[in-house]
N, C-alpha and C positions, 0 to 999 in steps of 0.2 A: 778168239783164237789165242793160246797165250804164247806167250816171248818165248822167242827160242836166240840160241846166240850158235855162228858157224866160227872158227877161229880162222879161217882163211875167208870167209864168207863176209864176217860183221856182222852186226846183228841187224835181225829182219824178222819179219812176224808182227806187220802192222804196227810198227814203233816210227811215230814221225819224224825223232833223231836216226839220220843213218850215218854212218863211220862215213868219217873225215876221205874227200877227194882229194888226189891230188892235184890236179889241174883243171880248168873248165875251158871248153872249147870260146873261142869267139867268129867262130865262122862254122857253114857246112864245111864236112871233113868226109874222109873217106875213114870209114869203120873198119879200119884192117893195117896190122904193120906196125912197126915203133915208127913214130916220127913227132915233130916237132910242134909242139899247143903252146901258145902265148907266151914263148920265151923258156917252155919247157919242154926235154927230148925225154919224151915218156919210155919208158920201156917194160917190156913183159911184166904182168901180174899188178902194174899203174894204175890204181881205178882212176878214172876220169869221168867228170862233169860235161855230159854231149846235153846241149842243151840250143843250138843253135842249124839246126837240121833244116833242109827243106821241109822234107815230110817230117810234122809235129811228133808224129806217132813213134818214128825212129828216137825221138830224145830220151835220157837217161841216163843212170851210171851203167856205164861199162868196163870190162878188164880186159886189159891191151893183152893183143897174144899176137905172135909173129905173125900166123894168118888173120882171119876173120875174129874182130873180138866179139864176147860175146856178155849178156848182161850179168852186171852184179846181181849175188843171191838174194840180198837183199831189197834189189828194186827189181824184179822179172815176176813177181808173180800179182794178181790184181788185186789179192788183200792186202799189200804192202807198199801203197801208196795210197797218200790219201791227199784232201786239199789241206795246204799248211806243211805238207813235208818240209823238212829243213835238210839242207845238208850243207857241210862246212867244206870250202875250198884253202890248201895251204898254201898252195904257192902260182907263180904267175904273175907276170905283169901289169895285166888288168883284172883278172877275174877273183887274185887272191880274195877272199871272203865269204859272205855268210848267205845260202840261196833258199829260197820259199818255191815249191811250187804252185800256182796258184790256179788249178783246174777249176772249173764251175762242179763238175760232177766229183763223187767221193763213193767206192773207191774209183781208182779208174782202171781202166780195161788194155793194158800193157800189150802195145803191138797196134793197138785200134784209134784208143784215144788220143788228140795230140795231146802231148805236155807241157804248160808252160812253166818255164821255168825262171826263175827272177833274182839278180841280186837284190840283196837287203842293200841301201843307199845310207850311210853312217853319216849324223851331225858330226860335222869337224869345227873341230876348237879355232881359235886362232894360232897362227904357224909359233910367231911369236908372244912374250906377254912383254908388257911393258908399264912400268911403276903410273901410278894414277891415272889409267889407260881404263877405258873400259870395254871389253868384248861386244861383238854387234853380230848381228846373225841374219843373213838372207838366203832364205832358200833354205836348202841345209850345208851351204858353206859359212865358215866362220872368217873374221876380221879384226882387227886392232881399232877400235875409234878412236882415233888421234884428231886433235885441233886442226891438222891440215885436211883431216876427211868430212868434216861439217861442215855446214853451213854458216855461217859468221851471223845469223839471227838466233842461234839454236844453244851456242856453248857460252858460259862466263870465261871469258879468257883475255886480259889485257891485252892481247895482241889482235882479239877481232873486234873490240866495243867500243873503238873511239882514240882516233890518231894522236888526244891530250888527256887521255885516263892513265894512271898507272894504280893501279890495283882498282878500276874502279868497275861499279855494279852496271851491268848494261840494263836500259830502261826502255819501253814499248808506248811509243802514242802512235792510235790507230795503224797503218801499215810503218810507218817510220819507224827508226830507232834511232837512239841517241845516247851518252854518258851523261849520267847525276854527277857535274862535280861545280865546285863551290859557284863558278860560274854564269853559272843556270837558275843559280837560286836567287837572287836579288843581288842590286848592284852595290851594296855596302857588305857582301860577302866575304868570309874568312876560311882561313885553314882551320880545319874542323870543325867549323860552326856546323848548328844545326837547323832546318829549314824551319819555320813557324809560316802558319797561315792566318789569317783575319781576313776573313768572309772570302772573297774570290782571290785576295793579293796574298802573293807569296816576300814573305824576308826573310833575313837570315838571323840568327839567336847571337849576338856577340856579346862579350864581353860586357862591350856597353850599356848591355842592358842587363847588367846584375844587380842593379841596387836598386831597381826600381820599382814602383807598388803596383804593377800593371800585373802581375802575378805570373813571369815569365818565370820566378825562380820560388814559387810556390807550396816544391815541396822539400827545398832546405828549410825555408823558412817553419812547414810545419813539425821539424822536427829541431829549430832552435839551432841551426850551423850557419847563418848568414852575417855578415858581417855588415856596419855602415859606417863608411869613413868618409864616403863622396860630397859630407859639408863638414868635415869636422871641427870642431870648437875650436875657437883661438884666441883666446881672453885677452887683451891688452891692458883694459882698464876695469877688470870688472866685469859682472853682470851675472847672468842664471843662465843653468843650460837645462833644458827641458829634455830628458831623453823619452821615446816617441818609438814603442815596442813595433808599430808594421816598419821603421825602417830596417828591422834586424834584430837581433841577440846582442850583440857589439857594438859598443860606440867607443871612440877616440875624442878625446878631448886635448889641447896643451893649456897648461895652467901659465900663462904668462902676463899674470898679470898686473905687474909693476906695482907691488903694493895693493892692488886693490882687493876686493875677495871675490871669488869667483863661488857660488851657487850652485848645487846639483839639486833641480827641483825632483819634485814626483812623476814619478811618469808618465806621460799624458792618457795613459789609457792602462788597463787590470792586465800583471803579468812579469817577469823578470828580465830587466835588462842588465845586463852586464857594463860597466863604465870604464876603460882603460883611460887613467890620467896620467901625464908626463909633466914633469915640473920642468921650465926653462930657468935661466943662470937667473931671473927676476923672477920666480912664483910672488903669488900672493895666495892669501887665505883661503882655504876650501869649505864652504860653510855647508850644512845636509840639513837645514834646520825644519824640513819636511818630513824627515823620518826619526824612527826607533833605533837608537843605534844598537846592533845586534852583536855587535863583535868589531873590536880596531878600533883604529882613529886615520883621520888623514895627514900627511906629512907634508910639510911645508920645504923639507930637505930640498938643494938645489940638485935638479935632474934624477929625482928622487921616483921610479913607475911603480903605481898603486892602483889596484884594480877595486872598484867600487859595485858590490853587488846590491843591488834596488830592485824590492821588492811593491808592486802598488798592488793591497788585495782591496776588499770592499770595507774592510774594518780599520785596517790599518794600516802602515809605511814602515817596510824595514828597509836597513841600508849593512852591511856588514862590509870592511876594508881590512885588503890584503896589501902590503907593502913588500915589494920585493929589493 
């Protein structure tokens, strides 16, 4: 059949969009009269959504007339409804919205068949929003998840993971929970350390363990930034200082050697150690007689710092000095 359109009518001719209702009933009614549907006083020429009938068969859009109303043109004949019709409600207290009819049979048989008729149920958002908040949805109502709506096993949030964390990460053994903080990790624990294990035992990474060969600090060392001052040289009378590339890149020596000479051997092992010396108010002599000297000399000046770059490859010994 094709579309036909009434201008008093709306259009009709088996189109499952039908023109906008103005109210929908929410109870049986009496089909006759102007009077009052869901907070609205319909009056003459009102289509209205009757959808709530004893008898199924009575439901429908209808046009309110002083007497008896009678059906819209566009829902009274049985090719102009089908299952899936829609029709839209404007106004109303509860029934404002969007209705489906949802018959089994299609079309249906206007006057015989009951009709049912259904609001569309809308997901609603949350009423409010709220900054780092996030949306939660049960049902098809919506909500605000806020810190105070979870569960204190569920959210990172310093105020539910632990009565002595402040900014701290909440952690999971078996049903328990608990806060990681320095505490918890072994008892020579620090402000910002960080945890190390060795086979079952847990420590903590401090400071004090920077200069040491156990390979906690591994991968300065493999790129040449570690430093070693934890024996550094201090000549009184003399003697040789071996510098010893796994302690570091860096060594400190003080030249205070009351006359005597102080020695900077080879380095015990293939690679460049850097040598920072410091002359005290008595240096004594700085002898390199292990290497090539490549550049410089060393200074005997009082409080005089001179950086001593050694060199130990497989062929040969350089030594090159900067004096600042």
């Amino acid at each position: 059949m094709s579309t036909q359109t009434d201008r008093i009518g709306g259009a009709k001719g088996s189109l499952a969009w039908k023109a906008p209702c103005r109210v929908a009933t929410t109870a049986n009614i009496t089909l006759s009269g102007t009077q009052t549907i869901d907070g609205v006083a319909v009056v003459a020429e009102d289509r209205v959504l009757v959808k709530d009938q004893t008898a199924g068969a009575d439901n429908g859009i209808y046009v309110v007339k002083s007497s008896a109303w009678v059906r819209a043109k566009d829902f009274n004949g049985n090719q102009e409804v089908v299952r899936g019709t829609r029709i839209y409600v404007t106004d109303g207290t509860a029934g404002q919205g969007e209705y489906t009819v949802l018959n089994t049979s299609s079309p249906v048989v206007i006057g015989t068949d009951t009709l049912t008729i259904t609001k569309e149920t809308p997901v609603d958002g949350p009423a409010t929003s709220i900054d780092n908040n996030l949306a939660s949805f049960s049902g098809t109502g919506g909500s605000i998840l806020q810190d105070s709506g979870i569960s204190s096993t569920s959210l990172l949030s310093t105020a539910l993971i632990g009565s002595t964390a402040a900014n701290g990460i909440q952690a999971y053994t078996a049903a328990s929970t608990d806060v990681v903080i320095a505490s918890d990790i072994g008892s020579t624990s620090a402000t910002n350390a960080v945890q190390r294990y060795t086979g079952s035992t847990a420590t903590v990474l401090t400071t004090a363990d920077a200069g040491s060969t156990s390979g906690n600090r591994g991968f300065e060392r493999s790129w040449g930034l570690d430093s070693y001052t934890g024996s550094a040289y201090n000549s009184t009378a003399g003697g040789t200082y071996t510098p010893n590339r796994d302690n570091g890149l860096i060594h400190t020596i003080t030249n205070n050697a009351n006359e005597g000479t102080v020695n900077i051997a080879a380095p015990s092992n293939y690679g460049l150690v850097i040598v920072e010396v410091t002359n005290s108010t008595a240096p004594g002599a700085l002898a390199t007689t292990a290497y090539n000297l490549s550049n410089g000399s060393p200074s005997t000046e009082v409080s005089a710092v001179q950086i001593a770059k050694c060199w130990r490859t497989a062929n040969t010994n350089l030594i090159e000095w900067f004096t600042t």
